[in-house]
C-alpha positions, -999 to 999 in steps of 0.1 A, spaced: 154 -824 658 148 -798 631 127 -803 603 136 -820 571 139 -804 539 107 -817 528 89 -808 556 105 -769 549 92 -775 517 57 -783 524 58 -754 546 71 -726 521 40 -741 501 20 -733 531 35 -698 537 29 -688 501 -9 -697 507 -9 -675 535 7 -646 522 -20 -647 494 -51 -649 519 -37 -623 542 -30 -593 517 -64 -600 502 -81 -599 535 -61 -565 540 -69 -558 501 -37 -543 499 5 -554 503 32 -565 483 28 -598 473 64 -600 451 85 -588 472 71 -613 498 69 -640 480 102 -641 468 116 -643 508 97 -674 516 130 -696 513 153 -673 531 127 -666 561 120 -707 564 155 -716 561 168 -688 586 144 -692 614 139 -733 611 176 -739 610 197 -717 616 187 -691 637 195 -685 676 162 -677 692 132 -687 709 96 -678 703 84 -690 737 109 -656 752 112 -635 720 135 -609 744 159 -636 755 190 -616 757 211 -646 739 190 -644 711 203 -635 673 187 -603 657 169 -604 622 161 -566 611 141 -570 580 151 -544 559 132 -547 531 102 -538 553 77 -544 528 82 -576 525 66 -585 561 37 -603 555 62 -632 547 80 -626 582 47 -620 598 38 -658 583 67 -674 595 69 -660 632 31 -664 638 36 -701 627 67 -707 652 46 -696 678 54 -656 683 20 -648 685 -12 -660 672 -21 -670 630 -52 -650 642 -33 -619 643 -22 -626 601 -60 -619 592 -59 -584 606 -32 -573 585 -30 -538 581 -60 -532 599 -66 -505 622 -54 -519 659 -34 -549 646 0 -554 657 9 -561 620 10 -533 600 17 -527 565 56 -525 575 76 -538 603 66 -515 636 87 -529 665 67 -504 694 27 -497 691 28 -470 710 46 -438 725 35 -440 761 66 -448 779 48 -460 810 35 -487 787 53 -502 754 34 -525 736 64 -544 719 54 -569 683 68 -601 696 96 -613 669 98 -573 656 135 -565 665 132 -527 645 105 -507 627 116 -505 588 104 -494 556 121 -468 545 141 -486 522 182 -478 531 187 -477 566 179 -516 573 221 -520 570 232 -496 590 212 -506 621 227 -536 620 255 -527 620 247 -505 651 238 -534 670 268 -556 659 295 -528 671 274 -528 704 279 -568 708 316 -566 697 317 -539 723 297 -559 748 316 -595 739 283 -612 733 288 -639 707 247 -630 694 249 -623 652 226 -599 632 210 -611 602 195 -581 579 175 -589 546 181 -563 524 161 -553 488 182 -553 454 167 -513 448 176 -505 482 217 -507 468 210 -476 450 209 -457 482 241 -444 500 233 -451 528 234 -489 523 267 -485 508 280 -460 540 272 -495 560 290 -517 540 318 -494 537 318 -492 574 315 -527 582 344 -536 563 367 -515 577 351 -529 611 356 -562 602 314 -572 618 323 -610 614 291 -609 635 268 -594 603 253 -617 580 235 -600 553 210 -618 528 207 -599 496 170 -609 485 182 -601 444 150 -605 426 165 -575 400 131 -560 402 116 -528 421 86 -509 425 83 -496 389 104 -512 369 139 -537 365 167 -523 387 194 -525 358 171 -500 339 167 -475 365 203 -474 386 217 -504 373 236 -519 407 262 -549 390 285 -559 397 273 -565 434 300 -597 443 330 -576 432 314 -544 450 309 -562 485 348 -579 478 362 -542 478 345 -534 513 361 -566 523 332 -587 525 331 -623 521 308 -626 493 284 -660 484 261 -665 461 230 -687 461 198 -699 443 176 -678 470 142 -708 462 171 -739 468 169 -743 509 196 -769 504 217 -745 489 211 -720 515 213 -737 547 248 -746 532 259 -715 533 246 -698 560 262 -729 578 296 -718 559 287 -680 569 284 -684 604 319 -701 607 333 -676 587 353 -652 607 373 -619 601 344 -603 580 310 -590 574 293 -620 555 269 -613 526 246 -640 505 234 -628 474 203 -651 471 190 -651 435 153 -647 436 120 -643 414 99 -622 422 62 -633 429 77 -670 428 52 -696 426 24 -677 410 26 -675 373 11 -639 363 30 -624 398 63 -634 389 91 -610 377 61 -587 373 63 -555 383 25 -549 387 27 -570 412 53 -550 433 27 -535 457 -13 -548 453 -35 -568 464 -51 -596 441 -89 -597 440 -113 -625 449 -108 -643 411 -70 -642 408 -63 -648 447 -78 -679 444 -63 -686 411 -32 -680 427 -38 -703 453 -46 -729 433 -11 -725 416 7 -723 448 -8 -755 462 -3 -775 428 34 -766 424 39 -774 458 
């Protein structure tokens, strides 16, 4: 029986906490970027998502590649939660010897005699661009294969002003990857400043409609809204999916959100706690 809405709810409260604890303790992260996923990570994994934490390399599974690497300590929250590995882990946050580090790293180390795999990690990101085009990778390889397993990818607003990105969608288009779902996390914000005002990226809907890309678009905080359409996504066949979720960055903590300061640093003992406080009254 999956959870109900209002126990997602309770538990995007309890993510947001977590985030805020665990990039103090590492006194440094990106708490906006993160923030603004809660939603689309808790909605994806709680009810819609093909997997099992319990045998996190079961072949059946469905792939998430988090593109927008820096947002991890919100996918690092959720997976340690369903049981991928322990909370314990969270606190050592970009630590040296943690399994979590500051992005995304799938393998700890180069010795081929013995891989040390993150449990939930399908591919180390955070070079903002390429997120896309692995996915794509690996849905030729199930079309290929006949595997009915689909690829979700979370992708950043500012990572659209790479080619790269747009080489994927080009190329899944004319593939027809009915198996890709993409989630757009569109908070129109990036590192330094608002994305229309560097390399403005509108009019994304009609731009993913020219690829030939069925194209929805979704309050990105609003779990109703997007378990209904990733339900409606994952019927959907004959093309690459895309939901553009519209987000705030640094939701649910007043002087984080749709602040750019708050793109990539950590908060300090005063304003973590006064962020906490916010997060657990609004929730």
């Amino acid at each position: 029986m999956p959870p109900s809405y209002e126990e997602l709810k309770k538990l995007c409260t309890q993510f947001r906490k977590t985030i805020i604890e665990i990039i103090y303790e590492a006194k440094s992260g990106h708490p906006g970027g993160s923030l603004s996923l809660v939603e689309i990570l808790t909605t994806l994994y709680y009810l819609h998502l093909n997997h099992d934490p319990k045998n996190p390399y079961w072949e059946e599974r469905d792939r998430v590649v988090l593109s927008k690497g820096h947002g991890c300590p919100a996918l690092y929250t959720v997976l340690a939660e369903l049981g991928y590995f322990p909370k314990e882990e969270l606190f050592k946050l970009r630590k040296l010897g943690s399994i979590l580090q500051g992005h995304p790293v799938r393998v700890l180390n180069s010795d081929n005699s013995n891989l040390r795999y993150v449990p939930g990690i399908e591919v180390s990101t955070g070079s903002l661009g390429y997120g896309l085009s692995i996915a794509v990778g690996m849905c030729i390889g199930f079309k290929m294969d006949n595997k009915p397993n689909k690829v979700y990818t979370i992708c950043s607003d500012g990572e659209h002003q790479e080619g790269s990105t747009w080489e994927a969608i080009m190329f899944a288009g004319v593939k027809k990857l009915d198996n890709l779902i993409e989630i757009l996390d569109y908070n129109k914000l990036q590192q330094e400043t608002k994305i229309d005002e560097s390399v403005d990226i509108s009019p994304l809907k009609e731009k993913y409609l020219a690829f030939n890309w069925q194209v929805y678009e979704v309050d990105g905080h609003s779990i109703e809204q997007l378990d209904s359409i990733l339900t409606q996504a994952k019927q959907f066949q004959g093309k690459p999916k895309v939901i553009i979720a519209h987000t705030v960055k640094g939701k649910g903590v007043s002087f984080m959100e749709n602040n750019v300061d708050w793109h990539g640093k950590a908060p300090d003992e005063k304003l973590k706690q006064l962020a906490i406080k916010e997060i657990v009254e609004k929730g």
